[in-house]
MMTF fields as JSON, N, C-alpha, C and O atoms, coordinates in Angstrom:
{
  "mmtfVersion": "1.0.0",
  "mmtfProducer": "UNKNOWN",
  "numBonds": 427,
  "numAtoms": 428,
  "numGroups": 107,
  "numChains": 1,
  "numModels": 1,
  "chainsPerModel": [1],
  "groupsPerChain": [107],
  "chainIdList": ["A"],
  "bondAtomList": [4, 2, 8, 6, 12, 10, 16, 14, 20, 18, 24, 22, 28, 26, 32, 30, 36, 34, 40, 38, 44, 42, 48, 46, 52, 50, 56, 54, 60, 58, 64, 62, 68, 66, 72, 70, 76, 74, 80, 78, 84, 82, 88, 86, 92, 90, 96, 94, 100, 98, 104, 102, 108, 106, 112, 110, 116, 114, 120, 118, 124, 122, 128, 126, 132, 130, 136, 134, 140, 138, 144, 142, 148, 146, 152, 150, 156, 154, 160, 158, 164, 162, 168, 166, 172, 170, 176, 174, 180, 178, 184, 182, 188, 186, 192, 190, 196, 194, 200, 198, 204, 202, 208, 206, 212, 210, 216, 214, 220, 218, 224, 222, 228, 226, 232, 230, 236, 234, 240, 238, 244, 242, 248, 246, 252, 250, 256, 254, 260, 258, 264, 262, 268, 266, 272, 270, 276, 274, 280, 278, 284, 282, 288, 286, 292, 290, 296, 294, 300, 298, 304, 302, 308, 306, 312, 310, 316, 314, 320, 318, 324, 322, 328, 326, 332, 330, 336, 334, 340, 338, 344, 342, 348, 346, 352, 350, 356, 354, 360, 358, 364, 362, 368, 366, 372, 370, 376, 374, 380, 378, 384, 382, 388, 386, 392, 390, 396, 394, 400, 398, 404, 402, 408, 406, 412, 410, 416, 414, 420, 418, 424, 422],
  "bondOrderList": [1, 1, 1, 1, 1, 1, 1, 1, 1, 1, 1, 1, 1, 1, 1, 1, 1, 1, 1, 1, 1, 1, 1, 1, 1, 1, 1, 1, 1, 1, 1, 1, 1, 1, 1, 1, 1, 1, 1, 1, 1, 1, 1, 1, 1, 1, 1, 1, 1, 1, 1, 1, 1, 1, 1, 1, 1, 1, 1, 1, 1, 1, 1, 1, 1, 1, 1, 1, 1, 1, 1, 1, 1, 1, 1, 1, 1, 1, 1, 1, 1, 1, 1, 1, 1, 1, 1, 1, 1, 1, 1, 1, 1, 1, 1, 1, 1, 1, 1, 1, 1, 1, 1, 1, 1, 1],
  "groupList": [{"groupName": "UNK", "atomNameList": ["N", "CA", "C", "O"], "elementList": ["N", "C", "C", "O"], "formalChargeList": [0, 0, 0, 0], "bondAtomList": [1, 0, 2, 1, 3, 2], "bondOrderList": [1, 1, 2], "singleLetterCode": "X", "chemCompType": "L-PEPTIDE LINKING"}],
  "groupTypeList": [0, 0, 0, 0, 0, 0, 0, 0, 0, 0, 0, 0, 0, 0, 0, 0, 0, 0, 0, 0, 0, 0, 0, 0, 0, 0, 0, 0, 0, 0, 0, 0, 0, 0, 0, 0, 0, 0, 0, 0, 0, 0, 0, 0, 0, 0, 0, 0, 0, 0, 0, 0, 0, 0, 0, 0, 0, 0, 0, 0, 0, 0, 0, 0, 0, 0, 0, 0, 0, 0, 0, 0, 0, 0, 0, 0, 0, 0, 0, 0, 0, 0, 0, 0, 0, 0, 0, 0, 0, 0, 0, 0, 0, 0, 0, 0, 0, 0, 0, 0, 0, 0, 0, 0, 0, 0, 0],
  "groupIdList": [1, 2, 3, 4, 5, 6, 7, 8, 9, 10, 11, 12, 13, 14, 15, 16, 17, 18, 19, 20, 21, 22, 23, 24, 25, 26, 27, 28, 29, 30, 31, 32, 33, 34, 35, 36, 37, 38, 39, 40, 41, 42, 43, 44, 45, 46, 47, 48, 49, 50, 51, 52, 53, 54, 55, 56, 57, 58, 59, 60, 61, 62, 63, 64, 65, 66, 67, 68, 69, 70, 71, 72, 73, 74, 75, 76, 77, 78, 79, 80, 81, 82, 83, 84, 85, 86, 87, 88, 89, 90, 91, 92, 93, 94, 95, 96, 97, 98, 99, 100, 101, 102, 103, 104, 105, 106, 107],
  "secStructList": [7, 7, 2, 2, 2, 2, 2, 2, 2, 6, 2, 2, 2, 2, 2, 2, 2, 2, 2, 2, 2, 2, 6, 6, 7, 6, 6, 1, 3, 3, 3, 7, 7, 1, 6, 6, 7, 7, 3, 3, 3, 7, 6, 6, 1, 7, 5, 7, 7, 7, 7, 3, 3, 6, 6, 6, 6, 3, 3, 7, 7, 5, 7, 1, 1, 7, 5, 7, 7, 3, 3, 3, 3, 6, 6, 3, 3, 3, 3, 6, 6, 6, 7, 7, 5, 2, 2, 2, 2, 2, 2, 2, 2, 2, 2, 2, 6, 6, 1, 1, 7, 7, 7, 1, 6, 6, 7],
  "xCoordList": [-4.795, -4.035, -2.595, -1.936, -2.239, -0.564, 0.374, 0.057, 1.552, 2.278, 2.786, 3.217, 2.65, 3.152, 1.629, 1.605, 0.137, -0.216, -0.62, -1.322, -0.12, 0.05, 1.047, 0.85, 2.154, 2.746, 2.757, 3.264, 1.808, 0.989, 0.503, 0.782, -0.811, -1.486, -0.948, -1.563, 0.145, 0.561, 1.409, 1.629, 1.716, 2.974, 2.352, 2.723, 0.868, 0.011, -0.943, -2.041, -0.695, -1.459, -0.682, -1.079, 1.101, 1.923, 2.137, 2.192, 2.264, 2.097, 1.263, 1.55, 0.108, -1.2, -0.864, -0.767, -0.709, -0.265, 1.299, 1.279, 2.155, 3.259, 2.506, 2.584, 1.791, 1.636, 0.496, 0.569, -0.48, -1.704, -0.552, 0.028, 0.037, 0.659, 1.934, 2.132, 2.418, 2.856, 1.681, 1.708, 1.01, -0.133, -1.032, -2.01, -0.995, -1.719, -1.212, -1.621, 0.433, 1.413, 2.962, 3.99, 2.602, 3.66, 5.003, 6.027, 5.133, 6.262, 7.025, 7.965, 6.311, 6.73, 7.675, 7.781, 8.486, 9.329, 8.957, 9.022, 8.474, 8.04, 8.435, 7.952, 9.307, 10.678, 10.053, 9.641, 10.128, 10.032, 11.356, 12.225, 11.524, 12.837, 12.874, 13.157, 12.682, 13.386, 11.43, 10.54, 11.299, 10.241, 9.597, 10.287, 8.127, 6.962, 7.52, 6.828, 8.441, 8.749, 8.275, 8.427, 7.637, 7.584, 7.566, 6.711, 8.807, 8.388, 8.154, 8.245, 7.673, 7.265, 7.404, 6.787, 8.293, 8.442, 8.093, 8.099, 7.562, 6.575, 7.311, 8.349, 6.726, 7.795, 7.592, 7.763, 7.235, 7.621, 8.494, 8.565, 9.342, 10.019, 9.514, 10.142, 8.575, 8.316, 8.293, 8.499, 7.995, 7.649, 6.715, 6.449, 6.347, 5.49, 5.724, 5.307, 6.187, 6.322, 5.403, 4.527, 5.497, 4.281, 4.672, 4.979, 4.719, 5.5, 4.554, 3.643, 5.072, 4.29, 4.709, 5.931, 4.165, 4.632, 4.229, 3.095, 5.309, 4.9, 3.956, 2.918, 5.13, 4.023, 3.107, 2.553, 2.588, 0.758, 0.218, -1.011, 0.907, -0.217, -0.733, -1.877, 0.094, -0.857, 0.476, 1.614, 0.06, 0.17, 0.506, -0.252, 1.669, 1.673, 1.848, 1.89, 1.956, 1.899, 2.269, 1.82, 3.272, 3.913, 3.54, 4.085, 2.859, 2.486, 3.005, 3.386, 2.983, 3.043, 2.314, 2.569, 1.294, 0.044, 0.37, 0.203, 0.649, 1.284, 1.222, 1.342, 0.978, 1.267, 0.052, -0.637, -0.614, -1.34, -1.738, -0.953, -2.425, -2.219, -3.109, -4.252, -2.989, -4.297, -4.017, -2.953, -5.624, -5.399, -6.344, -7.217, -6.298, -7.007, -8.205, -8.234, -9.473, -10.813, -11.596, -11.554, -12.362, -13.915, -13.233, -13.798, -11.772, -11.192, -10.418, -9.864, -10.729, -9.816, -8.942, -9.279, -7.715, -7.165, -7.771, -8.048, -8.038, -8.699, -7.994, -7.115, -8.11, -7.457, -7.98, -9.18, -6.888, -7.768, -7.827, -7.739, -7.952, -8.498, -10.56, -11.687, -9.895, -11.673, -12.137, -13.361, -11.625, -11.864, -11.605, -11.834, -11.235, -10.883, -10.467, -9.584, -10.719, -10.447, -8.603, -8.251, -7.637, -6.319, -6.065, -5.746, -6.529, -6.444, -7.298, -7.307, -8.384, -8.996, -8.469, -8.488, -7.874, -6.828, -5.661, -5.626, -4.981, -3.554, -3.849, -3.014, -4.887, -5.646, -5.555, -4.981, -6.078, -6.538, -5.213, -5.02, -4.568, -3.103, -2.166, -1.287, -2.156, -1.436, -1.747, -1.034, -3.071, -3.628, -3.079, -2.39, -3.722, -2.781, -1.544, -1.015, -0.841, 0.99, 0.865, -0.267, 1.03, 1.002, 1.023, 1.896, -0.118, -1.319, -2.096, -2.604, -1.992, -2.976, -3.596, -3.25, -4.717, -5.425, -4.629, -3.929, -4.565, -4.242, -5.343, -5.925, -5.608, -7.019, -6.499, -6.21, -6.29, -5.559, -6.315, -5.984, -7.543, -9.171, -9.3, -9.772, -8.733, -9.397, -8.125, -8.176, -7.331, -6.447, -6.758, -6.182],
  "yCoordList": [-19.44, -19.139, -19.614, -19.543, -20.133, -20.815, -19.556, -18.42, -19.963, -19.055, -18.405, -17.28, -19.213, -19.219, -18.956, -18.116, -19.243, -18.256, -16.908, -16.298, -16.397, -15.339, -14.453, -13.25, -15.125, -14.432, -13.895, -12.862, -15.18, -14.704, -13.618, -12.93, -13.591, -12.321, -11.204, -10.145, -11.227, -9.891, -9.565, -8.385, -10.305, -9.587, -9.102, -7.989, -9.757, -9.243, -8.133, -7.988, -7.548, -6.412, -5.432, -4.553, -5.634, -4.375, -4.075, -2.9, -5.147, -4.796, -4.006, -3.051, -4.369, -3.614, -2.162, -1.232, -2.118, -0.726, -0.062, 1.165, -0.535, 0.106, 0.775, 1.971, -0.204, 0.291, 1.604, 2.634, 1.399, 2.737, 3.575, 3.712, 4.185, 4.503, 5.219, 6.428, 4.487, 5.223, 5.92, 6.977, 5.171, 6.038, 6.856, 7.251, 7.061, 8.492, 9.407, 10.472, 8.899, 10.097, 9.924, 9.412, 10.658, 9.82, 10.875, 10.193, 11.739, 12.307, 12.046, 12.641, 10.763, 10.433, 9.478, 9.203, 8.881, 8.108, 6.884, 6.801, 5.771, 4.714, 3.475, 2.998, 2.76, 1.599, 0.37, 0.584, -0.764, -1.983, -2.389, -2.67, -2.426, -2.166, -4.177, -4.621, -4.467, -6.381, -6.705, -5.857, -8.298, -8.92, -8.163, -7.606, -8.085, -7.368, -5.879, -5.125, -5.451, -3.648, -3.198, -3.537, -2.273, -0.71, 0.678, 1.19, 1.132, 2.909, 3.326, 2.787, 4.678, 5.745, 7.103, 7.567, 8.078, 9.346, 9.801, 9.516, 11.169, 11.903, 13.59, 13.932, 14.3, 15.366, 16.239, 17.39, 16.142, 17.229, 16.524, 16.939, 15.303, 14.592, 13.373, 12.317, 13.445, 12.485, 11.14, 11.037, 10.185, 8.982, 7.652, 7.728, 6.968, 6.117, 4.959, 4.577, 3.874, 2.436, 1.454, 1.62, 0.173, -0.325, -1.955, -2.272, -2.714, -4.232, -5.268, -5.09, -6.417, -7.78, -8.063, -7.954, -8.346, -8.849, -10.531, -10.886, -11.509, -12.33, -13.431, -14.091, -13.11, -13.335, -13.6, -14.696, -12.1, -11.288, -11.791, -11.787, -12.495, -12.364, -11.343, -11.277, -10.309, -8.997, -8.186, -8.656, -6.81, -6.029, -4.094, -3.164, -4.312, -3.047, -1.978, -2.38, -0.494, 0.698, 1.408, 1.41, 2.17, 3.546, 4.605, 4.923, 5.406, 6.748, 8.057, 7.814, 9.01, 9.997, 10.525, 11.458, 9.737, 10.301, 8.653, 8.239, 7.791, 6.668, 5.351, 5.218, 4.253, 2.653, 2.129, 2.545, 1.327, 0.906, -1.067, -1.494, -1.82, -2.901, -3.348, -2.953, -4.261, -4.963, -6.646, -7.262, -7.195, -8.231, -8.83, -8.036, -9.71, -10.486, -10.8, -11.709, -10.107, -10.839, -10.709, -9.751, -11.799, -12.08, -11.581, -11.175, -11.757, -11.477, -10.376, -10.194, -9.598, -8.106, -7.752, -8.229, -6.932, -6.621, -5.505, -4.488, -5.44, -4.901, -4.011, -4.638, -2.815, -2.518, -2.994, -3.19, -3.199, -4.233, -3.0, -3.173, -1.861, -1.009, -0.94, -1.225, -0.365, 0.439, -0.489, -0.376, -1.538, -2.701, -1.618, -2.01, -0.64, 0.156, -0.78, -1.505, -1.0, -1.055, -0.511, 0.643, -1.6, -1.44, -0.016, 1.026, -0.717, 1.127, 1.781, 2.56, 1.856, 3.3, 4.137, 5.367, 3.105, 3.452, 4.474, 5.704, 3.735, 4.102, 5.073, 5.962, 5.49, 7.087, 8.123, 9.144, 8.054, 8.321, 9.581, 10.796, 8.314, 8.874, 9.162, 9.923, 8.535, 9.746, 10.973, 11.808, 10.785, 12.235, 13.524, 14.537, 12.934, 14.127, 14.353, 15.423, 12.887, 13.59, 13.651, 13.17, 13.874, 14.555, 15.689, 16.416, 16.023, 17.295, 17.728, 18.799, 16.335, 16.738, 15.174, 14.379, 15.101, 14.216, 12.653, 12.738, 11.13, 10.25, 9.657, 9.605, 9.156, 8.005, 6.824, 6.679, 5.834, 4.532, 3.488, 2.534, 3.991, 2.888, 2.831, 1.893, 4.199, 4.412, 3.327, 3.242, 2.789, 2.695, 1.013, 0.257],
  "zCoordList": [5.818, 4.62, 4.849, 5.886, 3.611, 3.662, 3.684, 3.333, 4.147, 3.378, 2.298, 2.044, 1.858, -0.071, -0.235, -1.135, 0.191, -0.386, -0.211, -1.017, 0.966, 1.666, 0.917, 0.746, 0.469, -0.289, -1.537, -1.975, -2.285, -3.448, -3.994, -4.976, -2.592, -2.51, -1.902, -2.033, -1.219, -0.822, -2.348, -2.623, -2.996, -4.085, -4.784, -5.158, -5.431, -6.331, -5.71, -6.246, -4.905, -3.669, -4.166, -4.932, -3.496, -3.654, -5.195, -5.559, -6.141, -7.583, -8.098, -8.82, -7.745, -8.075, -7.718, -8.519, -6.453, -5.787, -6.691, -6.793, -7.108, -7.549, -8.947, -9.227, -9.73, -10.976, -10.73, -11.399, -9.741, -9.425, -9.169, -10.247, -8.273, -7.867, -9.149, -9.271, -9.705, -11.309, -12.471, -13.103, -12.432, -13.158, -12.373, -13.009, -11.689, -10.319, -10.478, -10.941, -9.855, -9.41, -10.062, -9.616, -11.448, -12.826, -11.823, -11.781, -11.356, -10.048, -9.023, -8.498, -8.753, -7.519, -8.016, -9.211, -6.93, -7.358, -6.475, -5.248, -7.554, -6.824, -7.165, -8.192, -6.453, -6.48, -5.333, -4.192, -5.953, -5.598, -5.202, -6.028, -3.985, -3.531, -2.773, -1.661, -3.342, -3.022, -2.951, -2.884, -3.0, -2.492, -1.436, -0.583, -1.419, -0.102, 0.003, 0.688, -0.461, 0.018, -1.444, -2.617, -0.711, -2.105, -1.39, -0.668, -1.828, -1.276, -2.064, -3.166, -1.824, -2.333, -2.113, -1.154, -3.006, -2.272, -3.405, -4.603, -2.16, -3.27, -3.578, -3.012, -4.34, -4.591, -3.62, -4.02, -2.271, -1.199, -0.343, 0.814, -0.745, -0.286, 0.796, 0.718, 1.655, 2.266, 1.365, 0.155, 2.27, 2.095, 2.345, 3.544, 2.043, 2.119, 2.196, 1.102, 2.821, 2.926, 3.144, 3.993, 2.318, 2.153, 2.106, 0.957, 2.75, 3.01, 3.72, 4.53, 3.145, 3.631, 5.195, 5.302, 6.265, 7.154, 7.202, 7.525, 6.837, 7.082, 8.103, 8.057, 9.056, 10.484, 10.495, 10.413, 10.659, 11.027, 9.978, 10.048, 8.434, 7.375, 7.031, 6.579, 7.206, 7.032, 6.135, 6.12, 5.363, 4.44, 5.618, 5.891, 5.867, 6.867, 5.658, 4.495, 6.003, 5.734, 6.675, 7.822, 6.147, 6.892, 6.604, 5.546, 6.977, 6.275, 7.303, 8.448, 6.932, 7.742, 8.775, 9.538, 8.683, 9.907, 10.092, 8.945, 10.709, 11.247, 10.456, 9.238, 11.532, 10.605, 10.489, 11.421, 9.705, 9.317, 8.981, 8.135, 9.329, 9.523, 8.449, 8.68, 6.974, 6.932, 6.861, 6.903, 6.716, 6.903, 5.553, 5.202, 5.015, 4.11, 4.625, 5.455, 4.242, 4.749, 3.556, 2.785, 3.442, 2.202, 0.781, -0.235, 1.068, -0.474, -1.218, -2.302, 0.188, 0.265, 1.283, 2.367, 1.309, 2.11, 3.037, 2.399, 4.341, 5.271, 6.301, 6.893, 6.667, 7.761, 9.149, 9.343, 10.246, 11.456, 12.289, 13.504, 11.872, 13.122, 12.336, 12.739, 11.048, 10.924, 9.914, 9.854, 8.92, 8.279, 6.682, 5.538, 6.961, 5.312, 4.33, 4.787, 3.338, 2.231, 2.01, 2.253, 1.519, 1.045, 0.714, 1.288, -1.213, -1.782, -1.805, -2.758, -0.904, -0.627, 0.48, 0.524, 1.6, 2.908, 1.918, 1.896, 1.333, 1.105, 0.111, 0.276, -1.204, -1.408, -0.529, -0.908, 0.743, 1.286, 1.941, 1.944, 2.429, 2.951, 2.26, 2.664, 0.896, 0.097, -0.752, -1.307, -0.655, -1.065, 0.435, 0.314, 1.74, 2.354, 2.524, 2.825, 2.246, 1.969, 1.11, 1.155, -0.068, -1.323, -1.339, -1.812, -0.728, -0.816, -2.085, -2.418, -2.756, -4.129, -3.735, -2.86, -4.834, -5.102, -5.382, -6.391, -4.675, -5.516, -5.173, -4.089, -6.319, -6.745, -7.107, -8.295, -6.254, -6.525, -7.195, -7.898, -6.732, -7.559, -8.838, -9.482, -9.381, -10.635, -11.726, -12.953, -11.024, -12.032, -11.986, -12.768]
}
């Protein structure tokens, strides 16, 4: 994969994710803060960071239970520990910082 189109697909990744992410959790405060960054804080104050690493080609995540790596495979973004799924990963982990339900799929 090129860069440019690495970058493609990561912008249209974190997009996808900013807008689930407003329609999930209409509370949280969720800002596209320059190219590849999006945080996210949620109303018990934590936070969530979510950015392109160019490099790696890969899509990192900060969460509160730690960092998270994916990588582009067969057309999806992948985590390279357990091969998770993007936004079923990042559901996942913000449903327990939250501590309510986010469903990032459904959107």
């Amino acid at each position: 994969m090129t860069e440019s189109e690495f970058e493609s697909l990561a912008e249209a990744a974190l997009s996808a994710l900013e807008r689930a992410f407003e329609a999930s959790l209409p509370g949280a405060d969720v800002q596209a803060k320059g190219p590849g960054l999006l945080e996210i804080e949620f109303d018990n104050g934590t936070r969530m960071v979510i950015n392109r690493h160019g490099p790696a080609r890969e899509i990192w995540v900060a969460a509160k239970s730690g960092g998270f790596h994916f990588r582009r495979q067969s057309g999806q973004w992948r985590d390279t520990r357990d091969g998770g799924e993007l936004f079923a990963v990042v559901s996942r982990l913000a449903s327990a910082q939250a501590g309510e339900t986010v469903d990032l799929l459904a959107r």
